[in-house]
FIMIRO-709174 format. One record per residue: z, y, x of N, C-alpha, C in turn; residue in one letter. Coordinates in steps of 0.2 Angstrom, whole numbers, padded with zeros to 4 digits, always signed. Example, Ala and Ser with C-alpha at 12.3 -4.5 7.8 and 13.67 -1.06 7.14 Angstrom:
BEGIN
+0039-0028+0066+0039-0022+0062+0039-0016+0066A+0035-0011+0064+0036-0005+0068+0039+0000+0064S
//
This chain:
BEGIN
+0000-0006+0004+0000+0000+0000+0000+0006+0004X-0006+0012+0002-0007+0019+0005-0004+0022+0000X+0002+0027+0004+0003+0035-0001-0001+0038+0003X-0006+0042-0003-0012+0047+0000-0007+0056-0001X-0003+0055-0007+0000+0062-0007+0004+0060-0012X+0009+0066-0013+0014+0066-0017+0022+0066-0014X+0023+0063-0009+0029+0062-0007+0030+0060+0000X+0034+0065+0003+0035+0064+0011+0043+0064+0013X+0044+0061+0019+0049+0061+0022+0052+0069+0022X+0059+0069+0020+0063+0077+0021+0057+0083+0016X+0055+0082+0012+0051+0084+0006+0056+0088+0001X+0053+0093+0000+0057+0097-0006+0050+0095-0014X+0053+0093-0019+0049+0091-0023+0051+0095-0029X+0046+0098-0032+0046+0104-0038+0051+0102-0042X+0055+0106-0044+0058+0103-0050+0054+0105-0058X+0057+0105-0065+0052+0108-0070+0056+0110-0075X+0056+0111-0079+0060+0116-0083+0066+0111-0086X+0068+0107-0082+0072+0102-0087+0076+0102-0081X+0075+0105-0076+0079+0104-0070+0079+0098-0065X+0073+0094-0067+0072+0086-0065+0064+0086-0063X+0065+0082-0056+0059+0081-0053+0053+0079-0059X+0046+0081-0058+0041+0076-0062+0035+0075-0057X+0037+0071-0051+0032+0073-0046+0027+0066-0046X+0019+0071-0044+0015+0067-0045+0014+0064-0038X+0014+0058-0037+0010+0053-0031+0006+0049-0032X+0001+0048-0030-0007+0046-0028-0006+0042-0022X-0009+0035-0023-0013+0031-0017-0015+0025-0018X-0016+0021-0015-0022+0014-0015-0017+0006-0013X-0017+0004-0016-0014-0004-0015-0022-0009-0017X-0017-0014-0020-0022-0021-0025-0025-0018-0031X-0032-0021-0033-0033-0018-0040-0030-0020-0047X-0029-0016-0048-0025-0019-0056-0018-0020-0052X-0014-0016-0050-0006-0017-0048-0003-0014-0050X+0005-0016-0054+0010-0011-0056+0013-0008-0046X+0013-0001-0048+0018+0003-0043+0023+0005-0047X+0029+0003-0043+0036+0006-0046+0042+0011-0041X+0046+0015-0042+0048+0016-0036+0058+0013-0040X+0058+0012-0033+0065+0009-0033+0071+0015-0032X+0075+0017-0039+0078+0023-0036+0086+0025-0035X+0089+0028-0033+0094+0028-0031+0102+0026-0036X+0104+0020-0033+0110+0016-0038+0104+0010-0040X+0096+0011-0037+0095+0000-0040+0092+0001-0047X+0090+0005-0049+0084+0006-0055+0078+0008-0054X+0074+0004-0056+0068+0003-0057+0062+0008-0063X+0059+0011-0059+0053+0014-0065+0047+0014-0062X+0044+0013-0068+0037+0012-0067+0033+0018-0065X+0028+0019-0059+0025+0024-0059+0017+0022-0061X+0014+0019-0058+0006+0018-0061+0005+0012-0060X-0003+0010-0064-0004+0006-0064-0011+0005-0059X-0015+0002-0052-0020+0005-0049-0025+0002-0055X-0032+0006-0053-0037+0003-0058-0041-0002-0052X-0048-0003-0055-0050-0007-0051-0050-0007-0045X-0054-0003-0040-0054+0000-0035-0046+0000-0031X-0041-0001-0034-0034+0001-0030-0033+0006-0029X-0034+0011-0033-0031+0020-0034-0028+0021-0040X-0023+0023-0038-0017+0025-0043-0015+0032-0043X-0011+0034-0047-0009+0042-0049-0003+0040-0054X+0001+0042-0052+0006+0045-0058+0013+0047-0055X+0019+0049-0059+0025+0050-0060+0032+0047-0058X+0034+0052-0053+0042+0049-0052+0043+0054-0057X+0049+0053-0062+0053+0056-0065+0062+0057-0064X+0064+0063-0067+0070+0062-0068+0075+0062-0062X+0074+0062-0056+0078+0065-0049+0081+0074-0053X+0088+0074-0052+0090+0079-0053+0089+0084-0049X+0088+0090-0045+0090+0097-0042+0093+0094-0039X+0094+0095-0032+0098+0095-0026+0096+0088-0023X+0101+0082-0020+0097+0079-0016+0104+0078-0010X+0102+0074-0003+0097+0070-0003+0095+0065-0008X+0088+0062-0007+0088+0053-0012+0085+0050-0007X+0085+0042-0009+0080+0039-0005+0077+0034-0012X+0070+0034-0010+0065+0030-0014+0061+0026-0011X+0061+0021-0014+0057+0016-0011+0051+0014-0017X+0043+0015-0014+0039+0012-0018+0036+0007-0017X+0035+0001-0023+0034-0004-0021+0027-0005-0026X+0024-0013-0022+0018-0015-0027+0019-0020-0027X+0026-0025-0027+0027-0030-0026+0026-0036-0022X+0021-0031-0015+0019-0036-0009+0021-0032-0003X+0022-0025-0003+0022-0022+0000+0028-0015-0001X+0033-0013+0004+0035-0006+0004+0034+0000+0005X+0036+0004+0004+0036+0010+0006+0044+0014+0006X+0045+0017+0010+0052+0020+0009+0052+0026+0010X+0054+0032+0007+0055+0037+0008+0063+0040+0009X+0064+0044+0016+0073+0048+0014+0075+0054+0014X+0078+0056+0014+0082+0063+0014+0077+0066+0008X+0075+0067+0001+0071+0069-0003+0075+0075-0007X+0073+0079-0007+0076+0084-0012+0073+0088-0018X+0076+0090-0022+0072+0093-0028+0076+0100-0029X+0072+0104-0031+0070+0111-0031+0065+0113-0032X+0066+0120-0028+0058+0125-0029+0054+0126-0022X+0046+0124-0025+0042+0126-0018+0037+0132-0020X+0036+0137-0014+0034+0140-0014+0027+0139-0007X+0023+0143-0008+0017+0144-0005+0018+0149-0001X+0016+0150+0004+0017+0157+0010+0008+0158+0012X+0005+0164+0010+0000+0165+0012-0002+0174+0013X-0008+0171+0015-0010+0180+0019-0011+0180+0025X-0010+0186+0028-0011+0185+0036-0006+0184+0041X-0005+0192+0047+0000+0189+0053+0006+0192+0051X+0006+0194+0047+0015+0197+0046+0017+0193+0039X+0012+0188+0036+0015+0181+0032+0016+0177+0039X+0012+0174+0042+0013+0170+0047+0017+0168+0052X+0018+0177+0052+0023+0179+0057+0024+0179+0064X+0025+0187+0067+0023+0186+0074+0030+0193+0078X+0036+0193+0070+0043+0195+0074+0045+0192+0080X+0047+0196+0084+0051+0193+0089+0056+0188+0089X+0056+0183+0090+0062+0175+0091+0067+0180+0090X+0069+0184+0094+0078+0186+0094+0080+0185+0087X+0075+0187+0083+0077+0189+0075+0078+0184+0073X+0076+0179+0072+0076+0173+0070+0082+0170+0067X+0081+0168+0062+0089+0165+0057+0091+0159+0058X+0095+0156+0060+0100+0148+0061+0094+0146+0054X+0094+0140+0056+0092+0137+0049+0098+0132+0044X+0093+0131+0040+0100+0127+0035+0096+0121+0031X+0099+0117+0030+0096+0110+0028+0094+0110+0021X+0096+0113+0018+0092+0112+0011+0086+0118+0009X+0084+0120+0015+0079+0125+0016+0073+0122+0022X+0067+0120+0019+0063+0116+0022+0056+0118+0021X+0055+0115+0023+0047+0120+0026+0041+0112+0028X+0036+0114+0023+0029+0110+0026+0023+0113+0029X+0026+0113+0038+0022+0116+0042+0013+0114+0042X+0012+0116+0047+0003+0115+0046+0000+0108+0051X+0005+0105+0052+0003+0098+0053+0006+0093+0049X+0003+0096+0044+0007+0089+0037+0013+0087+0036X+0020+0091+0039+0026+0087+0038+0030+0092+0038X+0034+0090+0034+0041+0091+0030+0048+0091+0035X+0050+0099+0036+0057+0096+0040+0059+0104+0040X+0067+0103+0043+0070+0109+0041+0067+0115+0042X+0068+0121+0037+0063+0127+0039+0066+0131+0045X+0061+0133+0052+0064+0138+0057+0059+0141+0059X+0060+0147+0061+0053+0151+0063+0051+0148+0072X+0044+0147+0072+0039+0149+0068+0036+0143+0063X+0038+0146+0056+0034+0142+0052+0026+0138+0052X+0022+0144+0055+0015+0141+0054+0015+0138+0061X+0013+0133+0063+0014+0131+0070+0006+0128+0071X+0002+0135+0072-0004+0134+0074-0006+0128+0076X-0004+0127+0083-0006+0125+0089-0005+0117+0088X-0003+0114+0080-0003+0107+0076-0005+0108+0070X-0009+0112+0069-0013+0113+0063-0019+0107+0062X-0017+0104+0056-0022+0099+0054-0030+0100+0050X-0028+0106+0046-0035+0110+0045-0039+0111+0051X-0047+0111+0050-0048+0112+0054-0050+0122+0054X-0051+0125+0049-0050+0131+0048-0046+0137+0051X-0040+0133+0054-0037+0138+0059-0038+0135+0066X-0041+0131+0068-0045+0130+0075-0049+0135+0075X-0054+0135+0068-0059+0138+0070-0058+0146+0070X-0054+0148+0067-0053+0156+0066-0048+0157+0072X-0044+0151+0076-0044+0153+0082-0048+0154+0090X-0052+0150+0088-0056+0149+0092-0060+0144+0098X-0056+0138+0093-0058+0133+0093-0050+0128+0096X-0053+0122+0098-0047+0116+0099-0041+0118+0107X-0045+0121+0111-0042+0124+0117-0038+0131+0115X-0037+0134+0109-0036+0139+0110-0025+0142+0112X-0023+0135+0111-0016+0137+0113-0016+0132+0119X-0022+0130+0125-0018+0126+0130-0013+0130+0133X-0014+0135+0135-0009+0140+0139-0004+0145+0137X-0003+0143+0131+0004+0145+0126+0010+0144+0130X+0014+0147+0129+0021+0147+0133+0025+0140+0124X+0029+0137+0130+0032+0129+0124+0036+0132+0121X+0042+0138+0121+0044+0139+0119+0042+0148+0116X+0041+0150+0111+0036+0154+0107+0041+0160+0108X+0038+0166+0111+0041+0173+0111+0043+0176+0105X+0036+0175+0101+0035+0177+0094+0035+0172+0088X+0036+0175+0082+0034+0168+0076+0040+0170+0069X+0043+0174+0070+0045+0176+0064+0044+0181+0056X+0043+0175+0053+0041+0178+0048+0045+0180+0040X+0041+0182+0035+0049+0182+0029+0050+0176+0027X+0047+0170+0027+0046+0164+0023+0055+0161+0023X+0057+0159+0030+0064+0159+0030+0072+0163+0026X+0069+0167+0027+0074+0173+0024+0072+0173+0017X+0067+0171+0014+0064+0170+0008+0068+0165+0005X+0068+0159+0007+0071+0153+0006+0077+0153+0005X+0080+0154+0010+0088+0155+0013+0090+0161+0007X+0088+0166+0004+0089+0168+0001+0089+0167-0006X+0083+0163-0008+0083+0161-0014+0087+0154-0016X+0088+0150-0011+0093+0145-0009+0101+0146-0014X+0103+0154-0012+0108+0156-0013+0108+0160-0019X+0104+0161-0024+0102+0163-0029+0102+0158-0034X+0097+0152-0034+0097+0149-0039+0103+0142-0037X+0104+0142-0030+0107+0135-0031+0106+0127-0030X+0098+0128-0026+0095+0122-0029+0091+0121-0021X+0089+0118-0018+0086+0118-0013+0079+0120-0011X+0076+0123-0007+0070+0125-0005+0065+0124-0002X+0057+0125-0004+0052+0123+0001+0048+0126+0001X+0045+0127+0006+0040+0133+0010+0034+0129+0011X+0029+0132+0008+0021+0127+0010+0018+0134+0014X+0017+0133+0021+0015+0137+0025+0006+0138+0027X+0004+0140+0026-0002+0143+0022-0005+0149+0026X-0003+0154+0028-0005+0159+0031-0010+0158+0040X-0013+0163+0039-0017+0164+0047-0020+0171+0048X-0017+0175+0055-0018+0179+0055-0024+0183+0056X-0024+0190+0055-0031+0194+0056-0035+0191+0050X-0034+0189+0045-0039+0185+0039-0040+0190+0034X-0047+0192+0032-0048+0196+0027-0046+0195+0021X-0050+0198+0015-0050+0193+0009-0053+0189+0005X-0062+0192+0010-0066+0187+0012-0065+0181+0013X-0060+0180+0018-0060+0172+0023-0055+0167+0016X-0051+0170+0011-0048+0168+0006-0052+0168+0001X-0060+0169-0001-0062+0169-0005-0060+0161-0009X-0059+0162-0016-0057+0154-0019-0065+0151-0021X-0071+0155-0020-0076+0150-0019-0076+0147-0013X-0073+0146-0011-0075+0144-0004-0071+0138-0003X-0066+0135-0009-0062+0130-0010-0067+0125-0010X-0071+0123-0012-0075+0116-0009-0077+0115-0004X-0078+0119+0001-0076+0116+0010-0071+0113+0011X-0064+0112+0007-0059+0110+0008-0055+0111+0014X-0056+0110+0019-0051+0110+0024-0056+0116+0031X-0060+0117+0028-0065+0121+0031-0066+0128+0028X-0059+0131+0024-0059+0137+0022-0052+0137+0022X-0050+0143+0021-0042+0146+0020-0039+0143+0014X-0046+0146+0009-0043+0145+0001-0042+0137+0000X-0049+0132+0002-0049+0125+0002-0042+0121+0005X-0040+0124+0011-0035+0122+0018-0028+0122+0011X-0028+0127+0010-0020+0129+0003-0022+0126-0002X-0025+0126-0003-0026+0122-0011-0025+0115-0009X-0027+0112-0003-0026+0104-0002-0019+0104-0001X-0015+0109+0001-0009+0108+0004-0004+0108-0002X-0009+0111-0008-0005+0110-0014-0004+0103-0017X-0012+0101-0017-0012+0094-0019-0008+0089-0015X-0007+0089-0011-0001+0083-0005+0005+0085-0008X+0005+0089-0009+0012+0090-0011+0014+0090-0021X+0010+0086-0024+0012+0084-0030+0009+0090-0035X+0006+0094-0033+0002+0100-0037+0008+0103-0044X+0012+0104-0040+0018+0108-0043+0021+0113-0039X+0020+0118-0040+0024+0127-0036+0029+0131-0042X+0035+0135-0038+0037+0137-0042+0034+0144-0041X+0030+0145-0036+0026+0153-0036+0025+0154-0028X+0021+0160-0027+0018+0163-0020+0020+0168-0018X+0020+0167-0012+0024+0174-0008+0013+0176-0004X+0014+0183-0006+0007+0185+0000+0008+0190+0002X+0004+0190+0007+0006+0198+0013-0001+0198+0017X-0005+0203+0013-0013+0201+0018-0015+0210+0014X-0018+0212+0018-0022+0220+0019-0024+0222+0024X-0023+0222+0031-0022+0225+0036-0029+0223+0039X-0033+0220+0040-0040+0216+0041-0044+0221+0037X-0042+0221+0032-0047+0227+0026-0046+0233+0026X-0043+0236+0027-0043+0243+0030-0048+0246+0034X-0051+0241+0039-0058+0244+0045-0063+0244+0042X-0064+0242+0036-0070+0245+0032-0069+0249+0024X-0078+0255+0024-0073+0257+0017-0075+0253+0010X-0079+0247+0014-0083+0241+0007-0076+0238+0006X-0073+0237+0011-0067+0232+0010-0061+0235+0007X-0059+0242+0008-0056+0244+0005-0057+0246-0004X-0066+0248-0006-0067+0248-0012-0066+0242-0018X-0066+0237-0013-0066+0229-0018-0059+0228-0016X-0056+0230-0012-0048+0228-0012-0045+0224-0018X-0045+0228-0025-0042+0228-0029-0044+0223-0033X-0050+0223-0035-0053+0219-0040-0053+0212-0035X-0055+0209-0030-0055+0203-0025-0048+0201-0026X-0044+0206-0025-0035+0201-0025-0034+0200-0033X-0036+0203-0037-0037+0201-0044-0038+0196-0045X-0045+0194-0042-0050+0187-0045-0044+0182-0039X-0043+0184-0033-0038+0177-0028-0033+0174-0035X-0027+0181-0037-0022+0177-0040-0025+0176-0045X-0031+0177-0049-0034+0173-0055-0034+0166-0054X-0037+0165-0050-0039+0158-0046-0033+0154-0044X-0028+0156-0040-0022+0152-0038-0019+0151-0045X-0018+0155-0051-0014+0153-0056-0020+0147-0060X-0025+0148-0060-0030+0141-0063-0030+0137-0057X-0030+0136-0052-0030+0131-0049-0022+0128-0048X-0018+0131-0047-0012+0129-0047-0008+0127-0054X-0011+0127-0058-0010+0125-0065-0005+0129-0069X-0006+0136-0068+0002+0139-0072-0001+0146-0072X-0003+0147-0078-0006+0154-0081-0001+0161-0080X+0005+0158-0079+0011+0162-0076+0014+0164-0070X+0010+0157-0066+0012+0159-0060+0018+0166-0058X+0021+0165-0054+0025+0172-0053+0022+0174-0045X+0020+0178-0045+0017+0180-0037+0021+0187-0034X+0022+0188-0028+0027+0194-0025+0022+0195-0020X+0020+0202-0017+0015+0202-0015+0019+0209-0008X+0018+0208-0003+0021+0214+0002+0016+0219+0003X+0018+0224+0001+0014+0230+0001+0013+0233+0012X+0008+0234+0012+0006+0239+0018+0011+0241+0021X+0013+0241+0027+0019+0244+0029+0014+0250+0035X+0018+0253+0039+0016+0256+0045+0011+0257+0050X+0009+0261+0051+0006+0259+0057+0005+0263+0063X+0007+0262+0069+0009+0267+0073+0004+0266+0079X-0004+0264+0077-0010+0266+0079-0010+0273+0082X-0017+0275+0086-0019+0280+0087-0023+0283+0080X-0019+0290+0077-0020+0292+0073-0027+0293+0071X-0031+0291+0066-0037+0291+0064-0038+0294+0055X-0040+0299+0053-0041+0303+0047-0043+0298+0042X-0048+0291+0045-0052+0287+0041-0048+0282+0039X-0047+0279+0043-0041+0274+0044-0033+0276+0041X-0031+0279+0042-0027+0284+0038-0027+0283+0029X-0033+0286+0029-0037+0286+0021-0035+0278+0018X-0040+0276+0022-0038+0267+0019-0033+0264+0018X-0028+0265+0024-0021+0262+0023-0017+0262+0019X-0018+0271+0016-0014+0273+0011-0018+0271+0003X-0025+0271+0003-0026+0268-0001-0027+0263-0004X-0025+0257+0001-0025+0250+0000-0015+0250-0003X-0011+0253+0000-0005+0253-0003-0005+0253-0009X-0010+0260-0011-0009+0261-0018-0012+0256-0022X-0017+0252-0019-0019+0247-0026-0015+0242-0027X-0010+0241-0020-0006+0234-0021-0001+0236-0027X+0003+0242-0024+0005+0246-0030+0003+0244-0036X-0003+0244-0039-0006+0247-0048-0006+0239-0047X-0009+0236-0044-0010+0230-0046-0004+0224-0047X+0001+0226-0047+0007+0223-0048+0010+0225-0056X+0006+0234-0054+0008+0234-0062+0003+0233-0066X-0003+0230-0064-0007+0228-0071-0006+0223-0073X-0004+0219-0068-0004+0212-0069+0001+0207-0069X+0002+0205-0072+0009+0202-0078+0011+0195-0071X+0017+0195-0073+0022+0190-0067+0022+0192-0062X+0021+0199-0058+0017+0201-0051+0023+0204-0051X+0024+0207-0043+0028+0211-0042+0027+0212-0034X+0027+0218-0030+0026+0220-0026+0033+0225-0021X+0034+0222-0016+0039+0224-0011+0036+0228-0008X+0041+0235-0006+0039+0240+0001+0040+0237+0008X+0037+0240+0013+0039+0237+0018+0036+0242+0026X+0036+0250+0022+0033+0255+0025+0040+0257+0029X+0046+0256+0026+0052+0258+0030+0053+0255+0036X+0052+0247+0036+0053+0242+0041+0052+0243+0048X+0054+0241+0053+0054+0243+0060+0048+0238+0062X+0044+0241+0068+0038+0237+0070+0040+0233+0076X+0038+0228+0079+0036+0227+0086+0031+0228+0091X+0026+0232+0085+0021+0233+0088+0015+0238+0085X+0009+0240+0086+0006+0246+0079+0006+0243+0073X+0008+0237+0071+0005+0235+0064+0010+0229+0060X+0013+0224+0067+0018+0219+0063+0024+0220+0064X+0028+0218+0059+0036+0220+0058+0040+0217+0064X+0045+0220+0065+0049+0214+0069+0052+0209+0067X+0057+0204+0070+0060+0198+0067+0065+0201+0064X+0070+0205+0064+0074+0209+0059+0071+0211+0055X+0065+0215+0054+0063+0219+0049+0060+0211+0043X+0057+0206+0048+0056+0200+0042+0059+0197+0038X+0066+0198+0041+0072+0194+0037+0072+0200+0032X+0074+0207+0033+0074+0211+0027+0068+0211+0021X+0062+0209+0023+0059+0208+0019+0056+0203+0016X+0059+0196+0017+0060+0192+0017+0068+0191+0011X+0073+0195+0012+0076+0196+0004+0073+0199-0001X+0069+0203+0001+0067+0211-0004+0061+0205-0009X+0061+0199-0006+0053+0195-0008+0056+0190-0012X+0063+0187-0009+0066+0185-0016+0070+0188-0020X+0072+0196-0019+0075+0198-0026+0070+0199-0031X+0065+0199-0028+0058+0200-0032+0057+0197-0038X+0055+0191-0032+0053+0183-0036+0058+0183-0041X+0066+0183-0041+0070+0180-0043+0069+0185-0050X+0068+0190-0051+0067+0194-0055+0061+0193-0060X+0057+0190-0057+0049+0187-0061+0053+0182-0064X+0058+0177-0060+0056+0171-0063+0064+0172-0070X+0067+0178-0069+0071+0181-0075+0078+0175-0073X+0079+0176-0067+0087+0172-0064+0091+0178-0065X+0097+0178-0068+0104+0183-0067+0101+0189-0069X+0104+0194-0067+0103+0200-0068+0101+0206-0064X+0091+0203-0060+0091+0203-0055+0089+0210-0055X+0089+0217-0050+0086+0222-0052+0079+0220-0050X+0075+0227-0054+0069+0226-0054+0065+0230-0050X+0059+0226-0045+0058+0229-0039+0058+0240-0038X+0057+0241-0034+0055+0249-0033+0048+0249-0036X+0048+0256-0040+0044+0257-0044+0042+0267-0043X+0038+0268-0045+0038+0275-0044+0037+0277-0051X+0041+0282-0052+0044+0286-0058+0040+0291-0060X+0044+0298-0060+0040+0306-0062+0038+0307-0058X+0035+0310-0055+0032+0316-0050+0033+0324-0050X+0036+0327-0048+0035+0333-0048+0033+0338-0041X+0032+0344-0044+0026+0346-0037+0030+0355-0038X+0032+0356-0034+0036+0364-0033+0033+0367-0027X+0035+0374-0031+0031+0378-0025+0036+0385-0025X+0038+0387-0020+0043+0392-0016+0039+0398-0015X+0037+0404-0021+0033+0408-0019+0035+0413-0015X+0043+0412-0014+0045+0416-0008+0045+0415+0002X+0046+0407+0000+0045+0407+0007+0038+0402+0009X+0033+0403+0003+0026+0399+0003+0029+0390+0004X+0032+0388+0000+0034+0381+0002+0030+0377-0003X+0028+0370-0002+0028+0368-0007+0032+0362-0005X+0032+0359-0011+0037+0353-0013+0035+0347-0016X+0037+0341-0014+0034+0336-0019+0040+0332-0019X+0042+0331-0025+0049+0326-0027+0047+0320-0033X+0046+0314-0027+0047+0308-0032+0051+0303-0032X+0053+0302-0041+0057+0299-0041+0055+0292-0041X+0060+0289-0039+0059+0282-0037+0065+0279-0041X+0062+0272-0047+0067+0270-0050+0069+0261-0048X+0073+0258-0049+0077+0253-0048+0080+0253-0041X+0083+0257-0038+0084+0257-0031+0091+0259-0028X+0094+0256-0027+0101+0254-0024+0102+0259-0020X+0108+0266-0020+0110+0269-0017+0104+0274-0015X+0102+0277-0009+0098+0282-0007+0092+0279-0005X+0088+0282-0003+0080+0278+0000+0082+0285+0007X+0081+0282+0011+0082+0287+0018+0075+0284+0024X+0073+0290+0026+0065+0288+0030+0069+0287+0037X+0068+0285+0043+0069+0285+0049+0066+0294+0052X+0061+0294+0051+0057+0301+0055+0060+0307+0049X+0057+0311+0050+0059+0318+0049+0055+0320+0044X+0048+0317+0046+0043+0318+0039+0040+0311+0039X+0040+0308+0030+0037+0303+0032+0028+0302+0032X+0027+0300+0038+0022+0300+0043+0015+0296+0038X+0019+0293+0035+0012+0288+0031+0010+0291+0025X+0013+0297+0022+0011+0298+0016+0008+0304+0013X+0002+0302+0010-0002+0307+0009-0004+0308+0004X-0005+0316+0002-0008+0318-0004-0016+0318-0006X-0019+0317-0011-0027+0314-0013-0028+0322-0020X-0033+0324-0017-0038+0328-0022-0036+0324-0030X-0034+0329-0037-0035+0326-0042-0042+0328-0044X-0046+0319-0046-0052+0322-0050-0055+0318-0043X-0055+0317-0037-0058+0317-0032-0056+0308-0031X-0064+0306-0027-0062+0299-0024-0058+0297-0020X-0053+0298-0021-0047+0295-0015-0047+0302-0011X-0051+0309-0010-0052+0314-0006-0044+0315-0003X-0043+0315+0003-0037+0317+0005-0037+0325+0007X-0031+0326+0003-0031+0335+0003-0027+0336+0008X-0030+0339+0012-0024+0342+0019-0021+0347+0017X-0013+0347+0021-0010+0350+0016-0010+0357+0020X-0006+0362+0017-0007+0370+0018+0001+0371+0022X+0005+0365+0018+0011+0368+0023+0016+0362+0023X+0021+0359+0026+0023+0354+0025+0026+0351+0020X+0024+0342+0022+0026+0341+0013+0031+0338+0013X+0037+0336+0009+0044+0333+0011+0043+0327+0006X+0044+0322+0007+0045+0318+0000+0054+0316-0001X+0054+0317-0007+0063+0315-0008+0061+0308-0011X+0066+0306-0013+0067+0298-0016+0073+0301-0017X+0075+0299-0024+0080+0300-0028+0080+0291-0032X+0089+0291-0034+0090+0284-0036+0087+0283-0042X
//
């Protein structure tokens, strides 16, 4: 007997509104064979029956939340044993280098056992940054987008960098719902939103979109929702900044049909900083890819949208390993709020706007209020450096201003 998917060794397996595994496994024994899995305490249930050919498909049931188990499936002639199994919520990790994550080690969280991660060479084990572990990637789609099978010979063994939110994600949501957790690690960096087009799933393993989507099937094609962090690649063009909005629309149209949940809940990190050599064009884009992440969270139902412009850098464009653990919570209070756990607040949101003007000392003012936000919003710099004003009436036209502009954040 072959398990082709469904169930791995140290595996987090979806729970479903009953609070009880209903996980699907798939593989090949004798034709016409009863498969049963043998479960914890010495009972017995039937999972499928192969057809002719010896392929099978069907259901473990009934594992409560939490964990460990051990299951053993049988075909009557043959074993299989699986252990350490837990039941919870899996989530999906995709986008680019600051889902991927390339913080500095220092930052990096202690891990903890019932927070587990399915890295990119097909296995299940406790989650620690670096999640996405390139350089054992099974896809062949991140060879190819790194530049082929030699690309990490001269990696140093032990990784400088690698930390991203998925950890903090976890560990955080861990402690919210109570239940155990699991990361399907999915991300690659520098990737457009071209290279994630969901036609491009029938390449399967030779696409971004294909590579996650298989990753979903191996794992019993049950999520409890997505974390994404991908724009910075679309920025260098203004075709790609034009389609920004509409292209990440049709993605999570796509993930919710292909991952079978019209509700999916998705938390999506907004544009953070970037401490490039200042460019007028480049500038223009960043800030207006912010704003469609922005709108698109509120057009679009279960969505919700985290900042990440305050966050410290390590470098022009990716967060540090401190700043990923910060947002890496900000991503589960998020989720937790989509998925309507306790009494979670609801993410930051922009409110009123108003615009003053000092005809004594010629000042002008811009005050936006900002609603759900715990205690004061405080910038690091003196003027916040990313934020710009656009012509009303005008295409995204950036109005240069006549004299400084302060922005307040009020609770």
């Amino acid at each position: 007997m072959k398990i082709t998917s469904g169930i791995f060794e140290h595996m987090v397996m979806q729970r479903n509104a009953d609070n009880v595994c209903e996980q699907k496994i798939c593989g090949e024994t004798r034709p016409d064979c009863e498969v049963a899995a043998i479960l914890p305490g010495g009972g017995k249930q039937l999972i499928a029956r192969s057809d002719d050919n010896g392929f099978f498909c069907g259901f473990l049931k009934g594992l409560k939340a939490g964990g460990p188990y051990r299951i053993t499936l049988t075909d009557g002639v043959s074993d299989a044993v699986f252990t350490d199994l837990l039941v919870g919520d899996v989530w999906i990790l995709a986008g680019q280098s600051n889902m991927q994550g390339v913080g500095k080690m220092s930052g990096a969280l202690p891990p903890r056992k019932d927070v587990r991660a399915f890295y990119l060479d097909d296995r299940w084990d406790v989650a620690r940054d670096p999640l996405h572990n390139m350089n054992k990637a099974k896809a062949e789609i991140h060879w190819t987008l790194n530049g082929g099978h030699h690309a990490f010979d001269n990696s140093p063994e032990i990784p400088l960098k690698g930390v991203g939110p998925g950890v903090a994600f976890g560990q955080a949501m861990a402690e919210k719902m109570s239940v155990p957790q699991g990361l399907i690690a999915s991300a690659h960096g520098g990737t457009t939103l071209k290279l994630w087009n969901p036609e491009l799933k029938d390449k399967g393993e030779n696409s971004l979109y294909g590579a996650m989507y298989r990753r979903f099937i191996l794992n019993g094609e049950r999520i409890a929702g997505v974390l994404w962090y991908q724009g910075c690649t679309d920025t260098s063009k203004a075709e790609t900044v034009e389609e920004y909005s509409k292209n990440t629309a049709e993605l999570f149209s796509a993930m919710r049909r292909d991952f079978n949940d019209a509700e999916l809940p998705i938390v999506l990190a907004q544009l953070g900083r970037t401490t490039c050599e200042y460019d007028f064009v480049l500038e223009n884009h960043w800030s207006r890819i912010r704003e469609e992440q922005r709108l698109l969270a509120e057009r679009t139902a279960h969505c919700a949208v985290v900042p990440t412009i305050d966050l410290e850098c390590d470098d022009s464009i990716h967060l540090s390993g401190r700043a990923q653990c910060i947002l890496g919570r900000r991503m589960a209070d998020a989720m937790a709020f989509l998925k309507e756990f306790s009494n979670e607040r609801a993410p930051l949101k922009i409110g009123k706007i108003e615009y003053e003007h000092d005809p004594v000392l010629h000042e002008h003012r811009t005050v936006i209020h900002i609603e759900n936000t715990v205690g004061d919003l405080h910038s690091s710099h003196a003027l916040p450096l990313t934020f710009s004003l656009h012509k009303a009436g005008s295409n995204n036209e950036l109005a240069p201003p006549r004299s400084a502009v302060n922005l307040t954040a009020l609770k």
